[in-house]
N, C-alpha and C positions, 0 to 999 in steps of 0.2 A: 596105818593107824597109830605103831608108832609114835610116828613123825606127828602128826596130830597133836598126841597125847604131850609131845615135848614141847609144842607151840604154842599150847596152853598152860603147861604147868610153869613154862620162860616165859610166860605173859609178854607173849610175840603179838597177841590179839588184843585190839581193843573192844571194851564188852561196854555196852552202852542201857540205860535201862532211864526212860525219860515217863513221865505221869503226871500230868497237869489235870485237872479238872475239880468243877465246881460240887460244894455239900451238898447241894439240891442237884439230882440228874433232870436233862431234857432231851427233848424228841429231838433227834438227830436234823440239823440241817444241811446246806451246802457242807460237803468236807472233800478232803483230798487225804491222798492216799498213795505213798510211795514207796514199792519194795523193790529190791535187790535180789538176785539169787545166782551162785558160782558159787563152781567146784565140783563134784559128784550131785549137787540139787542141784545145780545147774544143767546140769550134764543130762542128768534126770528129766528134767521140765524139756528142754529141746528134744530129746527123744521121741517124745508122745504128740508134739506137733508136724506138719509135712514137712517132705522131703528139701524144699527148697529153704528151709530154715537153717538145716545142714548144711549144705553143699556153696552155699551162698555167706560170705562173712556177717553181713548186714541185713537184719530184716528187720522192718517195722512193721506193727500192727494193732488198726486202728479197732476196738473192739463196740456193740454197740447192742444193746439190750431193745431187747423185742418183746411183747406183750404176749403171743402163741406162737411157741414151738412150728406150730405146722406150717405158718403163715413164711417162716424159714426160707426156705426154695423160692418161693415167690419173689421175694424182696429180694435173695442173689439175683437171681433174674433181673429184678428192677436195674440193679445197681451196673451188669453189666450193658445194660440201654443206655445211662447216663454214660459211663465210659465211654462207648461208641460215640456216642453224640459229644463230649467232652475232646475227644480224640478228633474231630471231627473240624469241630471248632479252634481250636490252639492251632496257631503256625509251629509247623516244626513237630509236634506234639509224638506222632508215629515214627520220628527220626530218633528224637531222642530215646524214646520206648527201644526200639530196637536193636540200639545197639549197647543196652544193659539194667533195663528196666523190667523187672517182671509184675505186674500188679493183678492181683488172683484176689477172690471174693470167697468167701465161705461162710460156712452155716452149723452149728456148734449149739445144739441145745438153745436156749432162748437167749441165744446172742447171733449175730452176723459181723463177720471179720473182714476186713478190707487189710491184704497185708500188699507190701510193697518191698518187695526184693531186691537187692543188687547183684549182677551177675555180671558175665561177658567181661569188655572192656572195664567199664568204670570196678568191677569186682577185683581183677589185675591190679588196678592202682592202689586201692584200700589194703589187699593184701600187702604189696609191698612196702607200705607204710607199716601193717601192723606187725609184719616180719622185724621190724629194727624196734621193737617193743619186746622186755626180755620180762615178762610177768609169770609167773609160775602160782595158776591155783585152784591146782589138780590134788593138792591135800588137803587144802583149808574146806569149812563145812560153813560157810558163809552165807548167811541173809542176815537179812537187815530192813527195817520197816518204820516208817513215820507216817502219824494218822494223823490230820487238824482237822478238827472238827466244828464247827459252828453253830447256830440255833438260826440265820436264817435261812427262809425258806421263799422261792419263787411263782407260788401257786397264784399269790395276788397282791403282785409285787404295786398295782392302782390302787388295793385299796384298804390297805395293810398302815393303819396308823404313825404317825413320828415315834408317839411313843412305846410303841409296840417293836418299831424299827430297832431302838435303843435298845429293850431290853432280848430283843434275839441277838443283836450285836453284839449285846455282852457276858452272851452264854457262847462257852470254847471249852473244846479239849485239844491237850496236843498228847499225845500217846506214841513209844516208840522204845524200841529194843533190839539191838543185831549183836553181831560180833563181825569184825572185818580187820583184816593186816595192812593196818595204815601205815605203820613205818615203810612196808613193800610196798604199796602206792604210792606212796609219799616219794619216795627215793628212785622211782620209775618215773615219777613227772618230772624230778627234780633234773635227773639225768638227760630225760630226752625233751622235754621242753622247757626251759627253765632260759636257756639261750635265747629262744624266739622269742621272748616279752619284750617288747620293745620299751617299757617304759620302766624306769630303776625304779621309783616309786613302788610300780607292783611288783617288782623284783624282790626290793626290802619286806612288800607283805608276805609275800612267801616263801621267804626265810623264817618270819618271824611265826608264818602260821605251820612252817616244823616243828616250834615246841610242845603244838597238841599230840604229834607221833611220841613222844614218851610217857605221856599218859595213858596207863592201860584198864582203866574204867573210871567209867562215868555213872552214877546213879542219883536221881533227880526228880522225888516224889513231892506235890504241893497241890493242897485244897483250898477252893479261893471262896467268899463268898459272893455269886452273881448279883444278889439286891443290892448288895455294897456299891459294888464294880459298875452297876445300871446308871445307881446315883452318880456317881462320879464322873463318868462318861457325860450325861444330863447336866449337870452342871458346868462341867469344861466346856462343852459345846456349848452351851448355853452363854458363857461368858464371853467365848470367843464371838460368838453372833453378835452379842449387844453390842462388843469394840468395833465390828468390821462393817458390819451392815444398820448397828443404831448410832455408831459415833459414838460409844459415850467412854469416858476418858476410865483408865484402870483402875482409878480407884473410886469410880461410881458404876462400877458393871454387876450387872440384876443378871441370875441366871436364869431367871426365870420369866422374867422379859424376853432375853435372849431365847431359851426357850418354846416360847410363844411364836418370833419371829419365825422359827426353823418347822416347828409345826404349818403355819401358811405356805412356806414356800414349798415346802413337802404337798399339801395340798394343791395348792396351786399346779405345780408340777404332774401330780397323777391325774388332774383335771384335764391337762394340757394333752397328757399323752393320750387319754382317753379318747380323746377330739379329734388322734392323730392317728390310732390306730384302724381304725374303717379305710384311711386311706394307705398303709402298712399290709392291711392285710388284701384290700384289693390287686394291690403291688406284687405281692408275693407270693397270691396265686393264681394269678396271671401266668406265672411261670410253674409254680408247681402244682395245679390243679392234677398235671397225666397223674402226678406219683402219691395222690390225695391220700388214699387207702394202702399204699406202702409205707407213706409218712405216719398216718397216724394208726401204726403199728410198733413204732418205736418207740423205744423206754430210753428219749433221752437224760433221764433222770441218772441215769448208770452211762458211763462213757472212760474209756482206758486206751490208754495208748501204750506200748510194750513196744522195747528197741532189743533184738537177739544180735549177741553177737556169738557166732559157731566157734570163735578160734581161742577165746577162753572161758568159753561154754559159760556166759554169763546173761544173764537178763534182768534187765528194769521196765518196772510197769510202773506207767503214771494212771492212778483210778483217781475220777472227778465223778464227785454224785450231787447235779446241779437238780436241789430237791424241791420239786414242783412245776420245773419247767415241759412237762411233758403235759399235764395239765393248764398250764395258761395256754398252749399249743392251743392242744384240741377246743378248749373252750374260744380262745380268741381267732384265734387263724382260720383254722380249719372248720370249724361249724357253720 
């Protein structure tokens, strides 16, 4: 604790504190979602997951949102059938399993996990790579988190306006605040891969991207206005449509012409796919008609992928919240 208290007060850590977003709030669209966590919450968070997340340097796990809790067990089920049949089909597929692949399915409250473990041989190798890595950060209290946020949304992506398009494309937030010991990362990659970049060019950028390690915070608040940002996206596209697809020369570009164009072919386009999807979705379930009722159990709207690494008890989760795609599913596909 301490030692903590000295690494903060020698501003050893870089403290970060990022806020973008628009005066008007809106309803959340597609966003992404990235955190960090090492050290004692690290150490923490692996605890409380299975045994093979420990014993194992490397584990990934794919996370995946389900509509009822109960329906849980089933869909594990489902999932190790595809396996089997996955297994099945790959040349080689049970050779390479074997000799250091673990892949295990779970069930966790209204989510189902697909993690994938390294073990055995290929676990050997990784260790002794991560052995000649001299990272120490069993005192630091380190997370770290970046939200982007968006306003669109995929529920009706056919039939969802051009200009509707613009103005959810022009609603964002980017949100984000950790603390992390860059200078010790920093001087960790420096030392152990910094030799292997074969090219000087990205050599010199990361020389030159050491000078962010002396900086020991960052704070970075700003409100935009979206009507503003809407127009202006509107009209930039608009202007670039009239030169590329009207011809007409820079200094007689209408962005409102342009405009007009990018509305049609928008049109156009959702027409086409519309005309294309009967033959998509006969395609599609063709093959996945067995899993019909396991599929449309899932919340793909929520989807995380998380890499544990045991030996500096650290973990990053990537969350993707693709909002409304679970809905054009069931309405388009699977009905």
């Amino acid at each position: 604790m301490f030692y903590l208290f000295y690494l903060i007060m020698s501003d050893k850590l870089f403290k970060s504190k990022i806020d973008i977003k628009p005066k008007v709030d809106f309803e959340n669209g597609i966003n992404l979602n990235f955190q960090i966590v090492a050290g004692p919450k690290g150490k923490e968070a692996i605890e409380a997951l299975p045994e093979y997340f420990k014993t194992n340097p490397v584990t990934v796990s794919f996370e995946i949102g389900i509509e009822d809790a109960e329906k849980g067990p089933e869909i594990v089920q489902t999932l190790e059938g595809v396996k089997e049949m996955v297994m099945g089909l790959v040349p080689n597929a049970e050779e390479i399993v074997s000799q250091g692949v673990l892949i295990k399915f779970r069930h966790v409250g209204k989510s189902v996990f697909i993690d994938v473990s390294v073990e055995g041989m290929y676990a050997e190798l990784i260790n002794q790579q991560l052995s000649s890595l001299v990272i120490d950060l069993s005192q630091f209290q380190e997370t770290g988190e970046l939200h982007i946020i968006s306003g669109l949304k995929l529920d009706k992506p056919l039939e969802t306006s051009y200009e509707d398009l613009v103005k959810q494309a022009s609603q964002f937030k980017i949100q984000g605040n950790g603390e992390l010991p860059l200078k010790t990362l920093y001087d960790t990659f420096y030392a152990h891969f910094y030799n292997l970049v074969p090219s000087e060019k990205a050599k010199k950028l990361i020389t030159i991207f050491g000078i962010i390690k002396v900086f020991r915070k960052l704070e970075y608040t700003v409100d935009y206005d979206s009507e503003e940002m809407q127009q202006y996206i509107k009209d930039l596209a608009g202007s670039i449509a009239h030169n590329t697809m009207g011809a007409a020369d820079m200094n007689e570009l209408n962005p409102e012409i342009g405009t007009q164009m990018l509305s049609t072919v928008v049109a156009q386009g959702q027409e086409m796919g519309k005309m294309q999807l009967e033959g998509i979705k006969a395609m599609a379930m063709s093959v996945l008609e067995p899993y019909k009722d396991s599929i449309s159990q899932l919340n793909l709207d929520c989807l995380s992928l998380s890499i544990v690494n045991s030996k500096f008890s650290a973990l990053v989760k990537f969350n993707i919240s693709l909002v409304g795609i679970s809905q054009f599913i069931r309405e388009n596909i699977l009905n």
